[in-house]
Residue, then its C-alpha position, 0 to 999 in steps of 0.5 A: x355933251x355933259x359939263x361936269x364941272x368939279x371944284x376943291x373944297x373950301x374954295x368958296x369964290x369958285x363953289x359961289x361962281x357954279x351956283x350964280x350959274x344955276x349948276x346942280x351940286x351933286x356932293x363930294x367925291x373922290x372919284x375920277x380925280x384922286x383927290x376930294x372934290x365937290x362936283x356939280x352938273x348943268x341942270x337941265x332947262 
């Protein structure tokens, strides 16, 4: 199972949120969702 979770740039209170929880940010993408996105993964342990 994979948690990708994705959030819209600019919004900085969600972007803080997924780094306090340790996500890896893998960039901006446009990808999947239609619309410009910053996408993050769970990094592995």
């Amino acid at each position: 199972m994979r948690c990708s979770p994705v959030v819209r740039p600019g919004n900085d209170a969600s972007m803080n949120v997924c780094n306090r929880l340790g996500l890896y940010h893998l960039g901006r993408t446009t990808k999947g969702y239609g619309v410009e996105a910053e996408t993050f993964r769970i990094a592995k342990p």
